[in-house]
Biopython code that builds the backbone (N, CA, C, O; Angstrom):
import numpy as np
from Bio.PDB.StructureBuilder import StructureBuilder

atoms = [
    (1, "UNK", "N", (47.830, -30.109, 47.367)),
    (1, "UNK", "CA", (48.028, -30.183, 45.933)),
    (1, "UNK", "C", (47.320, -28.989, 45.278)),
    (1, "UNK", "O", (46.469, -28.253, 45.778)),
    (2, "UNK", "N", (47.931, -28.955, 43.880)),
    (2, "UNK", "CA", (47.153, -27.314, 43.453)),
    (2, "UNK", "C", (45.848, -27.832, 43.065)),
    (2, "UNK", "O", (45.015, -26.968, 42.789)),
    (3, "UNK", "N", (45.450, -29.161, 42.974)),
    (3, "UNK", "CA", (43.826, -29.164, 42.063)),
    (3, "UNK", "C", (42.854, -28.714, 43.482)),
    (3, "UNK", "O", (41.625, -28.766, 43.447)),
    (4, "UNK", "N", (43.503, -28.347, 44.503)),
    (4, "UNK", "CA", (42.497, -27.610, 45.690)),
    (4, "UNK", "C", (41.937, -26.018, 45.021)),
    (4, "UNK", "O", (40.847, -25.459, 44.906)),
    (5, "UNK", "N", (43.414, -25.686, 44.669)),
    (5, "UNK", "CA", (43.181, -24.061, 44.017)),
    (5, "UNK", "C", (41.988, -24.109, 42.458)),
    (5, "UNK", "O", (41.147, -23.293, 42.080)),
    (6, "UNK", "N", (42.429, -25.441, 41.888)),
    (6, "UNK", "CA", (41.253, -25.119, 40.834)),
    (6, "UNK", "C", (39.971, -25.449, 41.106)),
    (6, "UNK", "O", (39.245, -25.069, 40.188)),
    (7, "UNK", "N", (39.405, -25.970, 41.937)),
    (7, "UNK", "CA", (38.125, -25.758, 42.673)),
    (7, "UNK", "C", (38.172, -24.659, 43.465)),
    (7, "UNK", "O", (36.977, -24.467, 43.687)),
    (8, "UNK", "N", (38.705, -23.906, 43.972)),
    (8, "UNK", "CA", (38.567, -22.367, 44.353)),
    (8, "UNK", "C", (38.043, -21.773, 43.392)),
    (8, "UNK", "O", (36.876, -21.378, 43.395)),
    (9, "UNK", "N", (38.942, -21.622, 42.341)),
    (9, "UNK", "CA", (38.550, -20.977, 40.892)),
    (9, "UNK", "C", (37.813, -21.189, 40.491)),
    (9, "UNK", "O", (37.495, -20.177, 39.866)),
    (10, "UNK", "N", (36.769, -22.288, 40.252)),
    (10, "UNK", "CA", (35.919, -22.628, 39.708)),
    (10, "UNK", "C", (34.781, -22.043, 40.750)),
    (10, "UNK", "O", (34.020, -21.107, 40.504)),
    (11, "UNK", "N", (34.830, -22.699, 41.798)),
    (11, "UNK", "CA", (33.905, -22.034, 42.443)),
    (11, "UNK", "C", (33.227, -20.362, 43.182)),
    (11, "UNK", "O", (32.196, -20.007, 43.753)),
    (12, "UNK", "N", (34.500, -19.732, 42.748)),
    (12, "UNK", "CA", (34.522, -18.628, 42.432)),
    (12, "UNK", "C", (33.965, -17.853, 41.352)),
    (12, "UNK", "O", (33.303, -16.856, 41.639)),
    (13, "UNK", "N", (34.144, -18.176, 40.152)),
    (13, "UNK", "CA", (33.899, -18.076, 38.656)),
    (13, "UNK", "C", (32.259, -18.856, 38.899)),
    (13, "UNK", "O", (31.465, -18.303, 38.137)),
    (14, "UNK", "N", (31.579, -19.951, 39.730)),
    (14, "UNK", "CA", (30.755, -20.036, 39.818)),
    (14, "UNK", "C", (29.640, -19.292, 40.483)),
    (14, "UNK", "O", (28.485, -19.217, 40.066)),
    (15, "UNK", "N", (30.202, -18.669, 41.735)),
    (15, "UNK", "CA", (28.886, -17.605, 42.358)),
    (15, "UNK", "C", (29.012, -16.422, 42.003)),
    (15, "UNK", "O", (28.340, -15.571, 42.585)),
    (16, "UNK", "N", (29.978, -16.016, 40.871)),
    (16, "UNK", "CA", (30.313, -15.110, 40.212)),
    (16, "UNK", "C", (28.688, -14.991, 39.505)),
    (16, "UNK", "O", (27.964, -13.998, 39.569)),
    (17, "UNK", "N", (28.471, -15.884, 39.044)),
    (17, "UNK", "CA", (27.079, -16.290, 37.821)),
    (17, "UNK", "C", (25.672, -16.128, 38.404)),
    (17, "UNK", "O", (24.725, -15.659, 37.773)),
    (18, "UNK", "N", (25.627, -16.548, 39.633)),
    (18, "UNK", "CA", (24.739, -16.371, 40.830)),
    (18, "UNK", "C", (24.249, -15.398, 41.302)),
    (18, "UNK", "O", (23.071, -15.219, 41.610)),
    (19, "UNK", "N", (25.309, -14.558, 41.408)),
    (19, "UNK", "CA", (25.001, -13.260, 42.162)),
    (19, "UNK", "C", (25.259, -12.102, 41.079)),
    (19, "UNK", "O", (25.379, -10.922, 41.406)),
    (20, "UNK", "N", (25.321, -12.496, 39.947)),
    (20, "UNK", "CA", (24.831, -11.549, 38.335)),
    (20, "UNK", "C", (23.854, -11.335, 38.261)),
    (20, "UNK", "O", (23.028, -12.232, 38.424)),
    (21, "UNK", "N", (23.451, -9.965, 37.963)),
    (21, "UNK", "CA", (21.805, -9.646, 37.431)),
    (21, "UNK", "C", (21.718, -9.715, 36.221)),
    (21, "UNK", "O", (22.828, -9.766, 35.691)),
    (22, "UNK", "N", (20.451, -9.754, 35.176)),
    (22, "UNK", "CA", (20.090, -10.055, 33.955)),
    (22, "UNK", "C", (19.932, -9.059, 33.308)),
    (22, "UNK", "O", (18.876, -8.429, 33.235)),
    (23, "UNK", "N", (21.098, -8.761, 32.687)),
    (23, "UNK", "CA", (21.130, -7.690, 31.918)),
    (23, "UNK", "C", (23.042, -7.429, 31.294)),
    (23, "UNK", "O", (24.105, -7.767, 31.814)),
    (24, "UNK", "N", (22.781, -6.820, 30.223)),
    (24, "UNK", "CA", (24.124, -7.565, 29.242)),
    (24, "UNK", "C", (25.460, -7.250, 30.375)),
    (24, "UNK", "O", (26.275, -8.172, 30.352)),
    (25, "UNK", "N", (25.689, -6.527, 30.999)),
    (25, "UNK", "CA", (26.727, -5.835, 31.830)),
    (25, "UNK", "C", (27.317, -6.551, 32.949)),
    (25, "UNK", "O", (28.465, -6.584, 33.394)),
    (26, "UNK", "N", (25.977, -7.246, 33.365)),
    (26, "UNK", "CA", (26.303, -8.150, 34.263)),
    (26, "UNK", "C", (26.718, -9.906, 33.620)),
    (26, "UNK", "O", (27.432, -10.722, 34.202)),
    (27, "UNK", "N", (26.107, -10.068, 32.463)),
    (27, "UNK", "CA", (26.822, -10.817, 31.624)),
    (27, "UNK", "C", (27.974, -10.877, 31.116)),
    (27, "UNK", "O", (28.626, -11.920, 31.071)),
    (28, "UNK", "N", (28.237, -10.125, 30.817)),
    (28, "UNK", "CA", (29.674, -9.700, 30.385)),
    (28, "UNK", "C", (30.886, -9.884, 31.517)),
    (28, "UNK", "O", (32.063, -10.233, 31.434)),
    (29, "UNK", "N", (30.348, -9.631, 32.196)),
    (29, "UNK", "CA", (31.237, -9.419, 33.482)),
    (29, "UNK", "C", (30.881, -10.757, 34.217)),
    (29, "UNK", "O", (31.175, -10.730, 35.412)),
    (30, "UNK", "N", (30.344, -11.856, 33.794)),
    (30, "UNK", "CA", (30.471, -13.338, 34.334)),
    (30, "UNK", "C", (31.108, -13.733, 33.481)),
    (30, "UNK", "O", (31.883, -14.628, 33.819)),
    (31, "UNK", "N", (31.140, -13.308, 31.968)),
    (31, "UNK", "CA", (31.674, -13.952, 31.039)),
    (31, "UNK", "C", (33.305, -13.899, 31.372)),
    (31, "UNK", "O", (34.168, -14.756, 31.178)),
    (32, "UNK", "N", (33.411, -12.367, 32.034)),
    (32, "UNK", "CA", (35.063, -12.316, 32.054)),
    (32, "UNK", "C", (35.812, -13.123, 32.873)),
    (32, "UNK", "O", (36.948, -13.596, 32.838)),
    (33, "UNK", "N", (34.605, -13.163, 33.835)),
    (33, "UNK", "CA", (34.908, -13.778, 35.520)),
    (33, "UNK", "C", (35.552, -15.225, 34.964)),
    (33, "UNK", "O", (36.644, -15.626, 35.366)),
    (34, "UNK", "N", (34.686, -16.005, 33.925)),
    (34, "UNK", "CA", (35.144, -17.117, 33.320)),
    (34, "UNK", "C", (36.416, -17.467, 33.068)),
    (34, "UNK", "O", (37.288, -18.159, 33.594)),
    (35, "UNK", "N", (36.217, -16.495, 31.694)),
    (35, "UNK", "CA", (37.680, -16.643, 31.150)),
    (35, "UNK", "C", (38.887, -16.475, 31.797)),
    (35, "UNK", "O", (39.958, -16.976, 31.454)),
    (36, "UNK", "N", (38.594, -15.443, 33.155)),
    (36, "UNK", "CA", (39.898, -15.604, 34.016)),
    (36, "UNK", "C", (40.393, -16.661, 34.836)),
    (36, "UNK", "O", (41.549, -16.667, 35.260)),
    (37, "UNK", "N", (39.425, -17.700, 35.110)),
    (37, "UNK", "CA", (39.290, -18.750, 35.386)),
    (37, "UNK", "C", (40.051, -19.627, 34.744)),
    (37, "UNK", "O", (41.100, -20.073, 35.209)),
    (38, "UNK", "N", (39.565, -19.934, 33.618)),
    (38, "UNK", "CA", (40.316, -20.542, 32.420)),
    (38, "UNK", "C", (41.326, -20.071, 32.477)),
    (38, "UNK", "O", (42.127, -20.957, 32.774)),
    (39, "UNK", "N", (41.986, -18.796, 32.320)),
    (39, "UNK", "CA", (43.294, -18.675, 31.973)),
    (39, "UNK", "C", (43.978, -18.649, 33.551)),
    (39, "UNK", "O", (45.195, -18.790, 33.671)),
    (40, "UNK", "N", (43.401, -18.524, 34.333)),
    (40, "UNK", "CA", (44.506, -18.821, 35.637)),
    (40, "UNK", "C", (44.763, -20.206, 35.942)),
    (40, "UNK", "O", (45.808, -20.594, 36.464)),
    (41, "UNK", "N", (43.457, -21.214, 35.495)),
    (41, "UNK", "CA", (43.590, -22.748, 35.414)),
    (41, "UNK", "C", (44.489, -23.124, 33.976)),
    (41, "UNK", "O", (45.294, -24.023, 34.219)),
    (42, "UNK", "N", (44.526, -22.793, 32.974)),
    (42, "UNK", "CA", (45.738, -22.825, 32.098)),
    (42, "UNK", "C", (47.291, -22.634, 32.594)),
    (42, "UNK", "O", (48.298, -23.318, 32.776)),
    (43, "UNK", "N", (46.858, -21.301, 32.695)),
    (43, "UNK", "CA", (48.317, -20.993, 33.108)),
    (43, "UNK", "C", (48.880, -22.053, 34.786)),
    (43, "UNK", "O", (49.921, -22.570, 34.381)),
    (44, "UNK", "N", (48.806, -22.244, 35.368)),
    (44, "UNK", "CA", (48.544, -23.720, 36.838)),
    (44, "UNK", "C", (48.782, -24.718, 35.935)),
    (44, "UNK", "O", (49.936, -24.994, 35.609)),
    (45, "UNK", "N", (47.791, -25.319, 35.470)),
    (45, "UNK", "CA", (48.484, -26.658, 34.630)),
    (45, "UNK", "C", (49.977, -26.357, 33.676)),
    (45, "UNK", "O", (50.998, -27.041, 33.755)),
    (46, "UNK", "N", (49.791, -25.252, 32.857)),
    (46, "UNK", "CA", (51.088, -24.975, 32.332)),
    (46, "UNK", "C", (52.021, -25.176, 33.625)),
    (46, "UNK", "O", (52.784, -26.086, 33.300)),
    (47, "UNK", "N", (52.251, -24.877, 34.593)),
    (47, "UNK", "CA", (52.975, -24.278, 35.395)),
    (47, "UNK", "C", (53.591, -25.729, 36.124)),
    (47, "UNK", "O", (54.692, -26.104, 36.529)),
    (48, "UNK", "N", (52.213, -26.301, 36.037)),
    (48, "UNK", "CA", (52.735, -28.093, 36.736)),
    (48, "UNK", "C", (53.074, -28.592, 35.536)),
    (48, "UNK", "O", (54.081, -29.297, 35.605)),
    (49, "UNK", "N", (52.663, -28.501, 34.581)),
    (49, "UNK", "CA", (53.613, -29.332, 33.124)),
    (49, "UNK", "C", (54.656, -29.163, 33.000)),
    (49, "UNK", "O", (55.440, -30.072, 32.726)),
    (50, "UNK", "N", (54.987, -27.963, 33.162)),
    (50, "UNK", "CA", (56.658, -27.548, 33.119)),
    (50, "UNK", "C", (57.728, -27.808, 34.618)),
    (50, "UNK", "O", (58.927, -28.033, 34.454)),
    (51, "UNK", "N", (57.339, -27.765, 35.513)),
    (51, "UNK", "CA", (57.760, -28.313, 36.584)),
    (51, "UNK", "C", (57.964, -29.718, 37.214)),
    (51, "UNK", "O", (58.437, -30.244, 38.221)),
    (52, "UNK", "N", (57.135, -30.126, 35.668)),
    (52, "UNK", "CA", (56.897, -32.040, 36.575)),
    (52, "UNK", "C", (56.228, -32.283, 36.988)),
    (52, "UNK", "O", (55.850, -33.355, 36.516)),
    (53, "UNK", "N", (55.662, -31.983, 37.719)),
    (53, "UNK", "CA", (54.713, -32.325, 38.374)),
    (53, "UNK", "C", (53.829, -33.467, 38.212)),
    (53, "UNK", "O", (53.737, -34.448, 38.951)),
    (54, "UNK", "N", (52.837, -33.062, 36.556)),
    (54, "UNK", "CA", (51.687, -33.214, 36.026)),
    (54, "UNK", "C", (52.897, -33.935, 34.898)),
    (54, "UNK", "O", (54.090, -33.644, 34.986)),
    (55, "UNK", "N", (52.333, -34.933, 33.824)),
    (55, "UNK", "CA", (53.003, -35.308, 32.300)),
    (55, "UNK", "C", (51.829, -34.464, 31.795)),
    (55, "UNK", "O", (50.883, -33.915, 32.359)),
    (56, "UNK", "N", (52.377, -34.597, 30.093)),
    (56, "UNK", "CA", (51.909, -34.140, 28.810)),
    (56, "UNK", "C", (50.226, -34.354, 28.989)),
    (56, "UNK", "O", (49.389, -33.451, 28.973)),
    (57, "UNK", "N", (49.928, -36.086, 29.198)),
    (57, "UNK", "CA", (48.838, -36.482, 29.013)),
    (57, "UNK", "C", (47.770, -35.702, 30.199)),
    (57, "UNK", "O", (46.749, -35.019, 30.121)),
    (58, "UNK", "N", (48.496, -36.144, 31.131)),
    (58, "UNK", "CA", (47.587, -34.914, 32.706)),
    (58, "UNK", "C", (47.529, -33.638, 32.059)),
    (58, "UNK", "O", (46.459, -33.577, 31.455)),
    (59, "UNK", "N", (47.946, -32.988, 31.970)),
    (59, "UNK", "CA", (47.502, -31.365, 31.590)),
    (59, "UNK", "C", (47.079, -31.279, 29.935)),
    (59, "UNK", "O", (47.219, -30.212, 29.337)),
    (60, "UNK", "N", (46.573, -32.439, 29.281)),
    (60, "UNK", "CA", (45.953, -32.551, 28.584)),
    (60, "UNK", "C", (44.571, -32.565, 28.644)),
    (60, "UNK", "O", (43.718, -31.966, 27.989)),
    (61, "UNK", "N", (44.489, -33.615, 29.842)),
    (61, "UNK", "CA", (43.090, -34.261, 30.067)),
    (61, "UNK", "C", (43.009, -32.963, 30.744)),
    (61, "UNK", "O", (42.133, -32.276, 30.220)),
    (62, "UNK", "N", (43.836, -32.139, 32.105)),
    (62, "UNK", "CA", (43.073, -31.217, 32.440)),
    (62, "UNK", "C", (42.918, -29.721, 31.698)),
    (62, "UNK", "O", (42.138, -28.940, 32.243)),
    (63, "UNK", "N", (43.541, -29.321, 30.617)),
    (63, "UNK", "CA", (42.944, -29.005, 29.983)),
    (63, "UNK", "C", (41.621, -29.180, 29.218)),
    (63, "UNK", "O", (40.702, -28.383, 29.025)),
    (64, "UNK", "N", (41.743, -30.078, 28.953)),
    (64, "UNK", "CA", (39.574, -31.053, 28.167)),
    (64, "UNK", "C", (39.113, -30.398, 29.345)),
    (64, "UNK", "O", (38.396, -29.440, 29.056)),
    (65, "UNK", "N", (39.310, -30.616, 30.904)),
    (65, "UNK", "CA", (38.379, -30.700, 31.664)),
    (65, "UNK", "C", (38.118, -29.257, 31.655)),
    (65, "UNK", "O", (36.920, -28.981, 31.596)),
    (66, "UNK", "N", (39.253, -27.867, 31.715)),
    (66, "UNK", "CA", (38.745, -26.835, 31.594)),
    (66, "UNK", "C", (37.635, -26.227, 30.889)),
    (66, "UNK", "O", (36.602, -25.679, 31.274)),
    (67, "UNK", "N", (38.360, -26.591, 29.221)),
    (67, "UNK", "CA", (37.569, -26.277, 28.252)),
    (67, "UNK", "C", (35.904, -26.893, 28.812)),
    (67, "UNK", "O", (35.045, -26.021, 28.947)),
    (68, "UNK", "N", (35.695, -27.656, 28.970)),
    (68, "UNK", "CA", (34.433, -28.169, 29.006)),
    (68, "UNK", "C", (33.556, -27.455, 30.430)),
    (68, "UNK", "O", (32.328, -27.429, 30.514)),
    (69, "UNK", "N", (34.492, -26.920, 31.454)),
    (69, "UNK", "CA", (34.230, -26.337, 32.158)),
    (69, "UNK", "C", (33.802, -24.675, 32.194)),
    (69, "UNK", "O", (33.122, -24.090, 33.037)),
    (70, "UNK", "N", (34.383, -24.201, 31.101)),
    (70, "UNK", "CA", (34.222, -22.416, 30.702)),
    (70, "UNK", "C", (32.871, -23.279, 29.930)),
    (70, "UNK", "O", (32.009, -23.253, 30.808)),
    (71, "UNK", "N", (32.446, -23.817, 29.056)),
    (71, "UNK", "CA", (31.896, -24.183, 28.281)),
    (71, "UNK", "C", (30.628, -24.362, 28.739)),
    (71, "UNK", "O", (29.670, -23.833, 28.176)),
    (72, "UNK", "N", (30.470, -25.374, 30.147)),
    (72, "UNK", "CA", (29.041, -25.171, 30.843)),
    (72, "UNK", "C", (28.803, -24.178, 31.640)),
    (72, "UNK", "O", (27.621, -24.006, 31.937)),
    (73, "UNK", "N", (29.690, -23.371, 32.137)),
    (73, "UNK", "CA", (29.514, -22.058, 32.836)),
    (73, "UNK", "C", (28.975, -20.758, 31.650)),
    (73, "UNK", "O", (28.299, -19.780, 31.967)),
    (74, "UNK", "N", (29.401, -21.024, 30.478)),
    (74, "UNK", "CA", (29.182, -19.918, 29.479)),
    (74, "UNK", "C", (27.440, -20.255, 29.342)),
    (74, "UNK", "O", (26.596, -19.359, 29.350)),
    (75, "UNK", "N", (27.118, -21.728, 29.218)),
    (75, "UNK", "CA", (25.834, -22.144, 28.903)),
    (75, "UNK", "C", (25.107, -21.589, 30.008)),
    (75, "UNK", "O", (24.090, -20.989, 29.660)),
    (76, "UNK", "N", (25.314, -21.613, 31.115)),
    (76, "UNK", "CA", (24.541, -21.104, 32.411)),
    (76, "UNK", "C", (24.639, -20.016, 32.126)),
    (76, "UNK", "O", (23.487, -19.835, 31.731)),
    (77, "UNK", "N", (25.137, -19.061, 31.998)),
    (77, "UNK", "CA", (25.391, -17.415, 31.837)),
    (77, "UNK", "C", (24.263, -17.093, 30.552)),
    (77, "UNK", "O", (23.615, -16.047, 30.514)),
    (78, "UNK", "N", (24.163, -18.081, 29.612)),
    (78, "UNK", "CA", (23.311, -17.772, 28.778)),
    (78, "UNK", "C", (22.003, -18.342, 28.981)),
    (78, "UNK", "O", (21.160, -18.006, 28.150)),
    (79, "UNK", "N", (21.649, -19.110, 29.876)),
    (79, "UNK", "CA", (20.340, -19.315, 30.117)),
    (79, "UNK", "C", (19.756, -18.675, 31.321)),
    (79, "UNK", "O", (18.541, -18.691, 31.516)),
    (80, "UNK", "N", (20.744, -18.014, 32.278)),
    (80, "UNK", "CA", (20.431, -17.257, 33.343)),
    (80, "UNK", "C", (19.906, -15.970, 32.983)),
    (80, "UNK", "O", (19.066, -15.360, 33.645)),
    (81, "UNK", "N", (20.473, -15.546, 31.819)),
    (81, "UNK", "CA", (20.769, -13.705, 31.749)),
    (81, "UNK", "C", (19.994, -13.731, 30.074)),
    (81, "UNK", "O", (19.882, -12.689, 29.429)),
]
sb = StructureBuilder()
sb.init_structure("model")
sb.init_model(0)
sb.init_chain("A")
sb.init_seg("    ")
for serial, (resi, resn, name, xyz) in enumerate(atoms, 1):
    if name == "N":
        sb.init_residue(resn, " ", resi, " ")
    sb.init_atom(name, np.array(xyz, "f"), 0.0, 1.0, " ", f" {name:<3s}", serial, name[0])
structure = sb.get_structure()
């Protein structure tokens, strides 16, 4: 199933944060690591919404779950760096 690939992504986008040094450049560049995250996990749920896969309400909730997911990764990026 694809929710294997969005724990890739995530966990990707996570040692992304890890292995950043403290200083704005390397922030920035976790920050992006994020958002590509988000938008490759957007665009996947889009992709199962439109295919069937997933209903309205599923790629709703997994959308929430993204958002909330860039959201504590952004918080770590800002208490790391």
């Amino acid at each position: 199933m694809k929710f294997n690939k969005i724990a890739l992504v995530a966990s990707a986008a996570a040692m992304s944060l890890g292995l950043a040094a403290c200083d704005s450049a390397a922030e920035n560049e976790a920050e992006d690591n994020i958002e590509q995250m988000e938008d490759d996990r957007d665009a996947m749920v889009n992709e199962m919404e439109a295919s069937g896969e997933i209903t309205d309400e599923q790629a709703d909730a997994m959308d929430d779950q993204t958002d909330a997911m860039e959201e504590q990764m952004e918080d770590q990026v800002d208490e790391t760096m």
